[in-house]
NUPAVEX-412562 format. One record per residue: residue number from 1; residue in one letter; y, x, z of N, C-alpha, C, CB in turn. Coordinates in pm, 1 decimal, decimal comma, padded with zeros to 6 digits, always signed. Glycine has a CB too. Layout:
REM residues N
@num NUM | residu A | n_c2 Y | n_c1 X | n_c3 Z | ca_c2 Y | ca_c1 X | ca_c3 Z | c_c2 Y | c_c1 X | c_c3 Z | cb_c2 Y | cb_c1 X | cb_c3 Z
...
REM end
This chain:
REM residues 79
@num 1 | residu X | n_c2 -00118,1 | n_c1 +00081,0 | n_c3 +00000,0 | ca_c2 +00000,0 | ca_c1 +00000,0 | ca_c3 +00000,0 | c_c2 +00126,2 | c_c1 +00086,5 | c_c3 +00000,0 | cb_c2 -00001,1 | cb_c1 -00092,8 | cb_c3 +00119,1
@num 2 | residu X | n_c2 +00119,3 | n_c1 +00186,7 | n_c3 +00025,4 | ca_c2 +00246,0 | ca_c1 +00309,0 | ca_c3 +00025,6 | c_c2 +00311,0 | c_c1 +00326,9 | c_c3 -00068,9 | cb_c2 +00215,4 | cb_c1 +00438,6 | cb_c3 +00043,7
@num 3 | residu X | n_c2 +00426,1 | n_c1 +00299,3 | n_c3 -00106,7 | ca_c2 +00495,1 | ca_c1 +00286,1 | ca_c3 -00222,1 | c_c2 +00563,9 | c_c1 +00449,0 | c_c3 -00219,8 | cb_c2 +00606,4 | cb_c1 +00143,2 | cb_c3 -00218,1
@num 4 | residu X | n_c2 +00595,5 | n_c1 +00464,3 | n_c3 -00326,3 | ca_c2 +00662,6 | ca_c1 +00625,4 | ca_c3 -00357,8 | c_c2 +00828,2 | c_c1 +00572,6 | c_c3 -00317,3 | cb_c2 +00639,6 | cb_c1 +00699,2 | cb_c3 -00573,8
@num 5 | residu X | n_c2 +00961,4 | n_c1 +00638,0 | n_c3 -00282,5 | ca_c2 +01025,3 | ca_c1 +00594,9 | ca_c3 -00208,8 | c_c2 +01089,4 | c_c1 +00652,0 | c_c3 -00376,5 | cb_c2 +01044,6 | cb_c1 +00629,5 | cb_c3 -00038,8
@num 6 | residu X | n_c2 +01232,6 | n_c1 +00554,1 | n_c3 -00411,0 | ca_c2 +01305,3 | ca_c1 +00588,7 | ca_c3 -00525,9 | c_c2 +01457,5 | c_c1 +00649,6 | c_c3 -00481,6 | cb_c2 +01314,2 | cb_c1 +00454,7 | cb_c3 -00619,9
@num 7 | residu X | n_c2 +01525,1 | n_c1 +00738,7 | n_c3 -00540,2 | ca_c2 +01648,9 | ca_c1 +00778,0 | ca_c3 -00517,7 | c_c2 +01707,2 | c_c1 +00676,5 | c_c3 -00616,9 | cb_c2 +01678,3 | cb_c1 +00934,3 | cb_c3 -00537,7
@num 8 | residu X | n_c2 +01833,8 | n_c1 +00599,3 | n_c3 -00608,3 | ca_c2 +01884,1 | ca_c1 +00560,8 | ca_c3 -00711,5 | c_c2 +02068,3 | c_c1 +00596,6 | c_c3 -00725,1 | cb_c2 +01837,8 | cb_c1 +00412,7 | cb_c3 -00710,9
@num 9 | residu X | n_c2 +02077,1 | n_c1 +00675,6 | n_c3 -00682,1 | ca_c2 +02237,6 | ca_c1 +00741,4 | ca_c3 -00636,8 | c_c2 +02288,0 | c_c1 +00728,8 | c_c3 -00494,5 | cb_c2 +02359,5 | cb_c1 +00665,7 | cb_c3 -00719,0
@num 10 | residu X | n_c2 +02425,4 | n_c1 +00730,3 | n_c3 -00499,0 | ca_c2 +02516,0 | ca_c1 +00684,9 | ca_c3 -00371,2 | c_c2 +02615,8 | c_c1 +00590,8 | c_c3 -00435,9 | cb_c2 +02600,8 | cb_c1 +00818,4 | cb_c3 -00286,8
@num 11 | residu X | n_c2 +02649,3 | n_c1 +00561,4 | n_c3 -00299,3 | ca_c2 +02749,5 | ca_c1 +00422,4 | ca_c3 -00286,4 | c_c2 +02837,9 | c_c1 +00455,7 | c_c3 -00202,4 | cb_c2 +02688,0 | cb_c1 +00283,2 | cb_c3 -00233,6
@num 12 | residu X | n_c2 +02937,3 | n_c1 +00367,9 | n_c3 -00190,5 | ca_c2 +03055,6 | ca_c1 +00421,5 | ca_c3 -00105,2 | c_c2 +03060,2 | c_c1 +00262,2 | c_c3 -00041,9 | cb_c2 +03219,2 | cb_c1 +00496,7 | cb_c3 -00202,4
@num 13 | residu X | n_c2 +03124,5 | n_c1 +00245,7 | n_c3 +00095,3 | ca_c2 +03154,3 | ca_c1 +00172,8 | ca_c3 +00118,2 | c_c2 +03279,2 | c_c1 +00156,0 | c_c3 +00116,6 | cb_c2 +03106,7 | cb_c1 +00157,5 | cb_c3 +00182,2
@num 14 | residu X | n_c2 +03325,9 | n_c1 -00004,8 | n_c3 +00077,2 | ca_c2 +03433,0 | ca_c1 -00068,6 | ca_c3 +00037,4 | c_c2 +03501,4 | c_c1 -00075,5 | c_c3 +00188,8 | cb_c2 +03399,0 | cb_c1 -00211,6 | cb_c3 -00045,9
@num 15 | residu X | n_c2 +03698,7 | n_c1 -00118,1 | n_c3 +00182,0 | ca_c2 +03767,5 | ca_c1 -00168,2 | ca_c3 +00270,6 | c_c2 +03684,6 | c_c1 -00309,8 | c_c3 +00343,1 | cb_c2 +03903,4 | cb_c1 -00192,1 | cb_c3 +00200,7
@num 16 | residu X | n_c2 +03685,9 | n_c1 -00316,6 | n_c3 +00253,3 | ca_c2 +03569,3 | ca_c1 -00507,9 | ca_c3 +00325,8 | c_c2 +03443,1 | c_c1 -00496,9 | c_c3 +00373,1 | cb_c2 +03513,8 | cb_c1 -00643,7 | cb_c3 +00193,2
@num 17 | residu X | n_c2 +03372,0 | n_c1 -00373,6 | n_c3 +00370,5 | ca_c2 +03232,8 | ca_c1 -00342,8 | ca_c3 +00431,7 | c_c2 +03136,9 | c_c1 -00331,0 | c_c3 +00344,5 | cb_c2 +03185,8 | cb_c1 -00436,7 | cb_c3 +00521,0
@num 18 | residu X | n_c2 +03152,9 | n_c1 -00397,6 | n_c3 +00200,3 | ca_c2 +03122,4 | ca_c1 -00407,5 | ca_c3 +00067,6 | c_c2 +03038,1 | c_c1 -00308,1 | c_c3 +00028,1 | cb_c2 +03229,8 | cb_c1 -00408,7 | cb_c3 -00009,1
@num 19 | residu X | n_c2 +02920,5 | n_c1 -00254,5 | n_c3 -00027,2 | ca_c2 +02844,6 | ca_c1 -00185,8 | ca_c3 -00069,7 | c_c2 +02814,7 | c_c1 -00233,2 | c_c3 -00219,3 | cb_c2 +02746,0 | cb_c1 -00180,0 | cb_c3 +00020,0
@num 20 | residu X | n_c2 +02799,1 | n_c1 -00172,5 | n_c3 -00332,7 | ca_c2 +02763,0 | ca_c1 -00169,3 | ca_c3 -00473,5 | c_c2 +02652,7 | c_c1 -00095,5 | c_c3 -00456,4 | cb_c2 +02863,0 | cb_c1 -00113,3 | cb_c3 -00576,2
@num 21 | residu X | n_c2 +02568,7 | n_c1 -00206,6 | n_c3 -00533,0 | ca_c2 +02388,3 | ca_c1 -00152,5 | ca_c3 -00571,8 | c_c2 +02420,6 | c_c1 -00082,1 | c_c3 -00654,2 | cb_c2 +02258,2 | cb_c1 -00253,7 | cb_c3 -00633,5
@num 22 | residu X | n_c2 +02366,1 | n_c1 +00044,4 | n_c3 -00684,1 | ca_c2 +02371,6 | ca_c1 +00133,6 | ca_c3 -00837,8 | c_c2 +02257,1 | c_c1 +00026,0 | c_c3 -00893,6 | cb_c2 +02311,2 | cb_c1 +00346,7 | cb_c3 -00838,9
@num 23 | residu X | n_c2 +02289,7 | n_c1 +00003,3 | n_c3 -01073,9 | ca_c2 +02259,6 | ca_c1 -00050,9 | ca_c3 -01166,1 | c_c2 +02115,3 | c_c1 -00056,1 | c_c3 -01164,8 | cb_c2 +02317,4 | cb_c1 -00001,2 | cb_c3 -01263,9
@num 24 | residu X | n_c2 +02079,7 | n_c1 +00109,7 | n_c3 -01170,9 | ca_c2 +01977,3 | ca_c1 +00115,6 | ca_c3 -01181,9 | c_c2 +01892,4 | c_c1 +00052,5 | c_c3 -01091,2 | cb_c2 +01964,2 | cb_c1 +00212,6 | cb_c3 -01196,7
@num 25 | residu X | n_c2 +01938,3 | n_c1 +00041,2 | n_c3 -00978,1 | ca_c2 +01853,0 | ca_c1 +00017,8 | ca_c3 -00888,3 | c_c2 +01868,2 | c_c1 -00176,2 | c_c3 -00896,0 | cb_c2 +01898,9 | cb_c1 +00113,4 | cb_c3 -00734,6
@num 26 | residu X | n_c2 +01926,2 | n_c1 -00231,8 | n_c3 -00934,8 | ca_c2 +01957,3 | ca_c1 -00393,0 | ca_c3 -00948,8 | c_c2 +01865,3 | c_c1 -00396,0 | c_c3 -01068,2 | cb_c2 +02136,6 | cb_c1 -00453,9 | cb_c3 -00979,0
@num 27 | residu X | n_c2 +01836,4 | n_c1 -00292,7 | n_c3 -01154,9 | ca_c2 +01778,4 | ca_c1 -00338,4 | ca_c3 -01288,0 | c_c2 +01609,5 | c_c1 -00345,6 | c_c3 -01257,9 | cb_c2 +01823,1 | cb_c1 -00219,2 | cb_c3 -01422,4
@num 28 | residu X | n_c2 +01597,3 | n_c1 -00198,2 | n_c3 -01184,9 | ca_c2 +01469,8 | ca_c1 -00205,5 | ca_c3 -01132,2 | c_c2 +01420,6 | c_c1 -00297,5 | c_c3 -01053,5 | cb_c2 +01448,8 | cb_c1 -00116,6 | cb_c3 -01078,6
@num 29 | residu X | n_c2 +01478,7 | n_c1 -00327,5 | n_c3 -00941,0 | ca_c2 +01444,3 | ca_c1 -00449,9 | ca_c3 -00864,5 | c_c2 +01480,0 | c_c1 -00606,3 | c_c3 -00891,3 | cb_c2 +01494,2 | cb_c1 -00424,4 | cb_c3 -00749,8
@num 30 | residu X | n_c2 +01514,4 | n_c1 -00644,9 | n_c3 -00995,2 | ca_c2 +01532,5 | ca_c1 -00747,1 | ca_c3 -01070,4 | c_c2 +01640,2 | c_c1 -00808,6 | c_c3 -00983,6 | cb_c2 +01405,8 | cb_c1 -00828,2 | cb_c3 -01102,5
@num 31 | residu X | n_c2 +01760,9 | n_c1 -00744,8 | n_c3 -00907,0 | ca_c2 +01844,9 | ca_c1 -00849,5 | ca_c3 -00829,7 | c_c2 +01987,2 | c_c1 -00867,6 | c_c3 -00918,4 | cb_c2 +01878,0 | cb_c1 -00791,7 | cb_c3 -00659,9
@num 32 | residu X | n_c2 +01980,4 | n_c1 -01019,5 | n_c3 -00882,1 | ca_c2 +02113,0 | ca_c1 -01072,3 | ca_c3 -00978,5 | c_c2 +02206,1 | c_c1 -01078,5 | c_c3 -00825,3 | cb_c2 +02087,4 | cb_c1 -01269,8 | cb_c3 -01092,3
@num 33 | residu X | n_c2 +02321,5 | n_c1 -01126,0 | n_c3 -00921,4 | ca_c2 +02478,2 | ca_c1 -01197,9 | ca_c3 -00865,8 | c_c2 +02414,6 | c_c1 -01288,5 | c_c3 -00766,3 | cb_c2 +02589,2 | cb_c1 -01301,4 | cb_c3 -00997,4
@num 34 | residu X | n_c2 +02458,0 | n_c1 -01301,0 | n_c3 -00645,8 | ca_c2 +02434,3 | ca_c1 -01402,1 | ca_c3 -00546,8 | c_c2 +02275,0 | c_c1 -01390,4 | c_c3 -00475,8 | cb_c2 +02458,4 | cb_c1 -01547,8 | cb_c3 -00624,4
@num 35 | residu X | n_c2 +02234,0 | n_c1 -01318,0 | n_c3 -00507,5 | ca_c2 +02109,7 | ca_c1 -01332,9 | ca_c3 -00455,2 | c_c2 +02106,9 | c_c1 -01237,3 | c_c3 -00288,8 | cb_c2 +01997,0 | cb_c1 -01273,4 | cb_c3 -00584,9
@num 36 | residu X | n_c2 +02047,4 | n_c1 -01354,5 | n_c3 -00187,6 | ca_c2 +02029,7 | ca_c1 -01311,7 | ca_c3 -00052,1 | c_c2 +01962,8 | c_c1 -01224,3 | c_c3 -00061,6 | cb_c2 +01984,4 | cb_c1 -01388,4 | cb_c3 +00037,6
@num 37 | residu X | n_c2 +02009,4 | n_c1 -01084,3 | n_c3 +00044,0 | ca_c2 +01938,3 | ca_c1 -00970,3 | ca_c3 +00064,4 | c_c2 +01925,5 | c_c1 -00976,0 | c_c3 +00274,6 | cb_c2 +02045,1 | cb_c1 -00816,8 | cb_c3 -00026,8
@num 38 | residu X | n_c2 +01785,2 | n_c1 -00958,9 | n_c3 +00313,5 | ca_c2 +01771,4 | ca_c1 -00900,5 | ca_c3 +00461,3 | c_c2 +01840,6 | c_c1 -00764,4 | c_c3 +00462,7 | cb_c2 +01609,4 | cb_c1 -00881,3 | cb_c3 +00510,0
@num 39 | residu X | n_c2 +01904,8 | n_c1 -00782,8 | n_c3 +00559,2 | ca_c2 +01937,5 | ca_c1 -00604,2 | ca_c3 +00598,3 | c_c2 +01905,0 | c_c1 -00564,8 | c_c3 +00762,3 | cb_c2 +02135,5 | cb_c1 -00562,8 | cb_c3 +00573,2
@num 40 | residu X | n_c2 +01786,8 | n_c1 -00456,9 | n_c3 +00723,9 | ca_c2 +01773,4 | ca_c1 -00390,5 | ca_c3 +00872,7 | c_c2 +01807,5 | c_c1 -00276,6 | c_c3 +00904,4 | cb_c2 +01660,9 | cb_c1 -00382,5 | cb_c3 +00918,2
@num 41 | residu X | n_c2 +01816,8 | n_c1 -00228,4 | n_c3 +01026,9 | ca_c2 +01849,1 | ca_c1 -00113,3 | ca_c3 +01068,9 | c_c2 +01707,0 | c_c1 -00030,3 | c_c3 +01076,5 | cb_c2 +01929,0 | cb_c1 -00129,0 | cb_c3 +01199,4
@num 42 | residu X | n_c2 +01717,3 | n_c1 +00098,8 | n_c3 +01078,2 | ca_c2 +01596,3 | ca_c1 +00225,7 | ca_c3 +01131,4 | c_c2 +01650,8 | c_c1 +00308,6 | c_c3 +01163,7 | cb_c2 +01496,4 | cb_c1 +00292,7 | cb_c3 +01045,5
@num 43 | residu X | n_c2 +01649,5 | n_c1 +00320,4 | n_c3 +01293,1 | ca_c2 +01716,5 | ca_c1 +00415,6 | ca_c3 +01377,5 | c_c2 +01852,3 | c_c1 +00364,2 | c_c3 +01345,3 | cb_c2 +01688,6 | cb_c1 +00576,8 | cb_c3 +01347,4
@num 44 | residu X | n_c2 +01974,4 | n_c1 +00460,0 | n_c3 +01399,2 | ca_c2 +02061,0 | ca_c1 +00482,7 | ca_c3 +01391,7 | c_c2 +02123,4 | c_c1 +00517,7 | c_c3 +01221,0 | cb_c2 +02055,4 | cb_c1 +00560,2 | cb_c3 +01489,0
@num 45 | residu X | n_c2 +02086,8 | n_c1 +00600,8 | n_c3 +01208,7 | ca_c2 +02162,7 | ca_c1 +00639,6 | ca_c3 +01061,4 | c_c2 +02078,7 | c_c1 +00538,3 | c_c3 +00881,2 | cb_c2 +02123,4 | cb_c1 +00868,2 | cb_c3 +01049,5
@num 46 | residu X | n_c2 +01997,0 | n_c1 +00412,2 | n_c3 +00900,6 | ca_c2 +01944,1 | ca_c1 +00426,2 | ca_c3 +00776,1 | c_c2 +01949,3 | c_c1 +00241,9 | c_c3 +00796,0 | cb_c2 +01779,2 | cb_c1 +00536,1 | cb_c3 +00751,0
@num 47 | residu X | n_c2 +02031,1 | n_c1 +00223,8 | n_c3 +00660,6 | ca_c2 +02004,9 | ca_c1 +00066,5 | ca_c3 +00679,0 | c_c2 +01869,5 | c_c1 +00010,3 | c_c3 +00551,3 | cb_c2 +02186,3 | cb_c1 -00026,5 | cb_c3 +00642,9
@num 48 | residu X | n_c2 +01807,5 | n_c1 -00033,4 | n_c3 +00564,3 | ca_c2 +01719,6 | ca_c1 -00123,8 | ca_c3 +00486,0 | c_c2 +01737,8 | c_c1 -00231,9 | c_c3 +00403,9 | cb_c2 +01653,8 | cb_c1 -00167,0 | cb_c3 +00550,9
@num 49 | residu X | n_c2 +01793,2 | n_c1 -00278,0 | n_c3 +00288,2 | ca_c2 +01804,5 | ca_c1 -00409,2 | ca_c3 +00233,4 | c_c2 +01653,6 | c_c1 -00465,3 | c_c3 +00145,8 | cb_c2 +01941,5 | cb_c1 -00399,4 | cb_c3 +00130,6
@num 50 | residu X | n_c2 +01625,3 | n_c1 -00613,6 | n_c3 +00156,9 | ca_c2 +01506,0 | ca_c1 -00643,4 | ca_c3 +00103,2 | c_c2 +01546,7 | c_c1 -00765,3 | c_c3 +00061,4 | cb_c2 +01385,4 | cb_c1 -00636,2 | cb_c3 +00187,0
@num 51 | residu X | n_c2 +01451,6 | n_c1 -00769,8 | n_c3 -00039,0 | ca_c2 +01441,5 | ca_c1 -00981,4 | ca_c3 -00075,3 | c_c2 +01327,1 | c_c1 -01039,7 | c_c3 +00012,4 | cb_c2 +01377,2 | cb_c1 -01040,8 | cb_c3 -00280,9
@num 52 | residu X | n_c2 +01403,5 | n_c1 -01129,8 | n_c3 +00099,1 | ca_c2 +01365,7 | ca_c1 -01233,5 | ca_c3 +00195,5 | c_c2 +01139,1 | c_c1 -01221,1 | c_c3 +00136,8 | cb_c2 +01495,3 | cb_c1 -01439,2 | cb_c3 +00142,5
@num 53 | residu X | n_c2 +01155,2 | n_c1 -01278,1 | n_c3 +00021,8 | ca_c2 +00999,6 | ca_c1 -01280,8 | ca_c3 -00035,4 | c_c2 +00898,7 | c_c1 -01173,4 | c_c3 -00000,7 | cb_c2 +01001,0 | cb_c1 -01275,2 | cb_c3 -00185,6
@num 54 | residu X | n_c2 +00972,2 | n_c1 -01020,4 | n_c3 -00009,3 | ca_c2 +00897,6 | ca_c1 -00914,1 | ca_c3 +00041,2 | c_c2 +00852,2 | c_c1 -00935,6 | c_c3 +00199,7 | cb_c2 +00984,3 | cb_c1 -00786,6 | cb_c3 +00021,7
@num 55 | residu X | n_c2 +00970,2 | n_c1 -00958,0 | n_c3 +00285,1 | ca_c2 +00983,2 | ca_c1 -00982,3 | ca_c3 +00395,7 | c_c2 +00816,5 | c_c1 -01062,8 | c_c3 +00416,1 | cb_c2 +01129,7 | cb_c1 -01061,5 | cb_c3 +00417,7
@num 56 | residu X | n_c2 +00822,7 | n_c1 -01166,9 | n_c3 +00361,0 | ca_c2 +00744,9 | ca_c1 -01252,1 | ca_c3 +00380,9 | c_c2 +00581,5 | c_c1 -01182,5 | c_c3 +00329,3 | cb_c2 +00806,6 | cb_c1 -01380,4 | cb_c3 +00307,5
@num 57 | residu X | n_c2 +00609,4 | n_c1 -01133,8 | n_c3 +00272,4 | ca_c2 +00499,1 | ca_c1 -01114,6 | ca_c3 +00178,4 | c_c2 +00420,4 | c_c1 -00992,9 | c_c3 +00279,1 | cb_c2 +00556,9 | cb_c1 -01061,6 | cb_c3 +00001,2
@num 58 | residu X | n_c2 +00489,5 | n_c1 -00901,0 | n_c3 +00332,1 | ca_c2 +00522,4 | ca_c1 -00779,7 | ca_c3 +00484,3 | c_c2 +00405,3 | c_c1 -00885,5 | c_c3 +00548,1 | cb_c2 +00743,5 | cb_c1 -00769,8 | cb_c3 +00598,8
@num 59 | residu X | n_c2 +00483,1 | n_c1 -00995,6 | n_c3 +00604,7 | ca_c2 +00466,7 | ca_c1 -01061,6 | ca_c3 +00707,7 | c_c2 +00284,3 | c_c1 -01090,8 | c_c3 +00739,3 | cb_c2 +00561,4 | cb_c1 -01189,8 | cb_c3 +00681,7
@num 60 | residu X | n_c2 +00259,8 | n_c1 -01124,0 | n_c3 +00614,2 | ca_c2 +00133,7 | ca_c1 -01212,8 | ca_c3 +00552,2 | c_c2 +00051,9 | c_c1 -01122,5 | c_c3 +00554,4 | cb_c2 +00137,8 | cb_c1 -01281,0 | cb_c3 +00407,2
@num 61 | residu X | n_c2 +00093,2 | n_c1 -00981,1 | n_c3 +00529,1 | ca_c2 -00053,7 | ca_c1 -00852,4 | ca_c3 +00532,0 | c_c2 -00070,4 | c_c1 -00844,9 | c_c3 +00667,8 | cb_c2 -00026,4 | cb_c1 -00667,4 | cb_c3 +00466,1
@num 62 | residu X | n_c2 +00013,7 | n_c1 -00822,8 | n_c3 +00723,9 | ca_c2 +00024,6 | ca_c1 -00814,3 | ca_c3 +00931,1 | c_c2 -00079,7 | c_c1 -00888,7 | c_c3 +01012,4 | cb_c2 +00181,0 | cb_c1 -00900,2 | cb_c3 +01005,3
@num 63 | residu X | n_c2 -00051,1 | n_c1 -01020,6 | n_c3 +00918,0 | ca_c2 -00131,1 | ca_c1 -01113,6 | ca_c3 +00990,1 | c_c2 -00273,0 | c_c1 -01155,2 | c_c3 +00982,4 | cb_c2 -00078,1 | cb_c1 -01207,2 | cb_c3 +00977,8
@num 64 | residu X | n_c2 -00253,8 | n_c1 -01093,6 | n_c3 +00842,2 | ca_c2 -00373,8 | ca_c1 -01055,7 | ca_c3 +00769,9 | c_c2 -00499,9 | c_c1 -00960,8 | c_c3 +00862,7 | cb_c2 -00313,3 | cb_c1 -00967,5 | cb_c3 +00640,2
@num 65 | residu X | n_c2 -00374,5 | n_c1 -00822,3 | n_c3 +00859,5 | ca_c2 -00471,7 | ca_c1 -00688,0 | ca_c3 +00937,4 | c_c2 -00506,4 | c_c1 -00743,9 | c_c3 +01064,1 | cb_c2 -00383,6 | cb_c1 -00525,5 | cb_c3 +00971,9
@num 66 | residu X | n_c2 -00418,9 | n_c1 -00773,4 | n_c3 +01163,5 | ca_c2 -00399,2 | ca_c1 -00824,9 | ca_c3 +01307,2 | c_c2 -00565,5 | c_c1 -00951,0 | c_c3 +01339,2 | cb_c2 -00202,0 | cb_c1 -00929,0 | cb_c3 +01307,2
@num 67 | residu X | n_c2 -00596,6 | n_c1 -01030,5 | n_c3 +01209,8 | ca_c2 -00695,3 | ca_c1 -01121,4 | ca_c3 +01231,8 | c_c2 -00811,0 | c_c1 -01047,1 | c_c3 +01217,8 | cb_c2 -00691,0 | cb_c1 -01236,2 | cb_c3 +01147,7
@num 68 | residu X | n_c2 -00787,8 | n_c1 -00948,2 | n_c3 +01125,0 | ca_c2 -00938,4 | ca_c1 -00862,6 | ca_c3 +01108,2 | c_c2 -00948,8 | c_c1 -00749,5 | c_c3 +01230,7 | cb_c2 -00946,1 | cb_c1 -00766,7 | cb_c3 +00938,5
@num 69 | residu X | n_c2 -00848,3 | n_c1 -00708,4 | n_c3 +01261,6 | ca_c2 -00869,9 | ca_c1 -00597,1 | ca_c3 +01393,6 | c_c2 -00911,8 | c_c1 -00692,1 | c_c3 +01471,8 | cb_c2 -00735,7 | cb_c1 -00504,9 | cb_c3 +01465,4
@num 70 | residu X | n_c2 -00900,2 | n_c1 -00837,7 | n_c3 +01524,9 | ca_c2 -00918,0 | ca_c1 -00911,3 | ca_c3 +01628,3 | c_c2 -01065,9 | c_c1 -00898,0 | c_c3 +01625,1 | cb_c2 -00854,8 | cb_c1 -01049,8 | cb_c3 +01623,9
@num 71 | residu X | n_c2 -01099,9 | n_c1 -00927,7 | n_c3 +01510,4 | ca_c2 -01238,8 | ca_c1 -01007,5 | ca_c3 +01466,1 | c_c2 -01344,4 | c_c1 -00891,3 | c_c3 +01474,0 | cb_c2 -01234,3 | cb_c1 -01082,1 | cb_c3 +01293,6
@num 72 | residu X | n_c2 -01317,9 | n_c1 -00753,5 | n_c3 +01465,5 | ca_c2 -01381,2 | ca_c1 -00632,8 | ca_c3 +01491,3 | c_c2 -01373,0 | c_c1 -00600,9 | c_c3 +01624,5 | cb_c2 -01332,6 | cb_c1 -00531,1 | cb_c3 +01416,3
@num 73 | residu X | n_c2 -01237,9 | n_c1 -00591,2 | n_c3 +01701,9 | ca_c2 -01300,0 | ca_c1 -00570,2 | ca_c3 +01806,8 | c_c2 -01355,6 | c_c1 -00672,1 | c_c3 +01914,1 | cb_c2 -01229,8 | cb_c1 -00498,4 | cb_c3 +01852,0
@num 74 | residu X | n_c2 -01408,1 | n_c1 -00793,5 | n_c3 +01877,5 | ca_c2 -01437,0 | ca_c1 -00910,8 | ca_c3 +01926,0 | c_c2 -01582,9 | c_c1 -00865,9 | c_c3 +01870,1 | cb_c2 -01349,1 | cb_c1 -01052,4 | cb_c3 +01876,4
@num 75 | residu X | n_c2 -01623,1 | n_c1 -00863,8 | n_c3 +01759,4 | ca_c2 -01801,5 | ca_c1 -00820,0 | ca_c3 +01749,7 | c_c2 -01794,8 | c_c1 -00704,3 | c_c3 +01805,3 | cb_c2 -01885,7 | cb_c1 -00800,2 | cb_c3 +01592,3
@num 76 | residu X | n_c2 -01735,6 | n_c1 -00588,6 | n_c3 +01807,9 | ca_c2 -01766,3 | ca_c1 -00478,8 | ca_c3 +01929,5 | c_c2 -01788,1 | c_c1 -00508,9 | c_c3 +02072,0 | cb_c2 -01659,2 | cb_c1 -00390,1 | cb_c3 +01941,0
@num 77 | residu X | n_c2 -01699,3 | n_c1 -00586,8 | n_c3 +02116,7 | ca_c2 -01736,2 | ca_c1 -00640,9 | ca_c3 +02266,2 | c_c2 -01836,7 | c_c1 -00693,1 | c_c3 +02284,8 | cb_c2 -01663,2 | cb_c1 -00727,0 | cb_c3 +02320,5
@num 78 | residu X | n_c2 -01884,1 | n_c1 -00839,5 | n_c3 +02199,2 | ca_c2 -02017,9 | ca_c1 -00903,0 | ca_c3 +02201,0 | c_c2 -02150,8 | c_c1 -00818,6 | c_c3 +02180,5 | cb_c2 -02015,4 | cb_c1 -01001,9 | cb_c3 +02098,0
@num 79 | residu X | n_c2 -02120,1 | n_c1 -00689,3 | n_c3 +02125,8 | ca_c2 -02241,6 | ca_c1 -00604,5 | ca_c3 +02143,7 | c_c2 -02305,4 | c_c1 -00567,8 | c_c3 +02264,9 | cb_c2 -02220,1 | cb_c1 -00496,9 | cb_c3 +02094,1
REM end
């Protein structure tokens, strides 16, 4: 599941707090005009932006792994 991590330039932040996606990186990730982005923090210095869907999509493997670790170490115990 480890994705290769992409450089796609720098950005400057605007008077208004405002950040510009480099192109490339809107072209690659298919994001238009208006479209909601999550933004998280990691650590101190690194912010994260995502489409809500990934988020979700994150969410769904978690719960995924979390039912199968249950379910393993639940037949380990019953041994």
């Amino acid at each position: 599941m480890h994705k290769r991590l992409n450089f796609y330039g720098s950005t400057t932040l605007g008077e208004k707090g405002q950040v510009v996606i480099p192109v490339e990186a809107r072209e690659k990730l298919e994001l238009t005009k208006g479209q909601k982005l999550l933004a998280f923090g990691s650590s101190e210095n690194m912010l994260v932006l995502a489409k809500p869907e990934i988020i979700e999509q994150f969410a769904d493997i978690l719960g995924d792994l979390n039912r199968t670790l249950e379910q393993e170490s639940n037949d380990t115990t019953s041994k």
